[in-house]
C-alpha positions in Angstrom: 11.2 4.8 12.7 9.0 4.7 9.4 9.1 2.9 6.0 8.0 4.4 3.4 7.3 2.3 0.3 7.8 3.4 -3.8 6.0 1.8 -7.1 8.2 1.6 -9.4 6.3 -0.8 -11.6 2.1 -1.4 -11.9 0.5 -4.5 -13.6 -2.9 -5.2 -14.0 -5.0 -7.9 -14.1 -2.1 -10.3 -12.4 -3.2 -12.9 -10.0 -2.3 -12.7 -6.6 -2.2 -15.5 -4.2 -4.3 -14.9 -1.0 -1.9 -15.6 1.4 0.8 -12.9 -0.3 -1.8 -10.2 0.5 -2.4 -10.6 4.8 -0.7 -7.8 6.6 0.9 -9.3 9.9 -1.3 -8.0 13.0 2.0 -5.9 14.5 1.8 -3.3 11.2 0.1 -0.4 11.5 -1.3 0.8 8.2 -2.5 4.8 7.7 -5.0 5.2 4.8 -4.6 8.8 2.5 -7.1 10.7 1.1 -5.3 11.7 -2.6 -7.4 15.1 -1.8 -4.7 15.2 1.2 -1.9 14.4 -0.6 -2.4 17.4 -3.2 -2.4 19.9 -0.7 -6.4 20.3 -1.7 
């Protein structure tokens, strides 16, 4: 099973509070290189 996640809507400069931003120790996260992503 996967999740994939869309951004619909991007704001900057908005403060976040810290405990909004911990990702629970059972996730697995998978960073991208953009180049990847291009197909470069």
């Amino acid at each position: 099973m996967g999740v994939v996640t869309e951004t619909i809507e991007i704001q900057e400069n908005v403060s976040i509070p810290e405990d909004t931003r911990i990702i629970p120790s059972d996730v697995k996260v998978k960073v991208l290189d953009a180049r990847a992503l291009s197909g470069m």
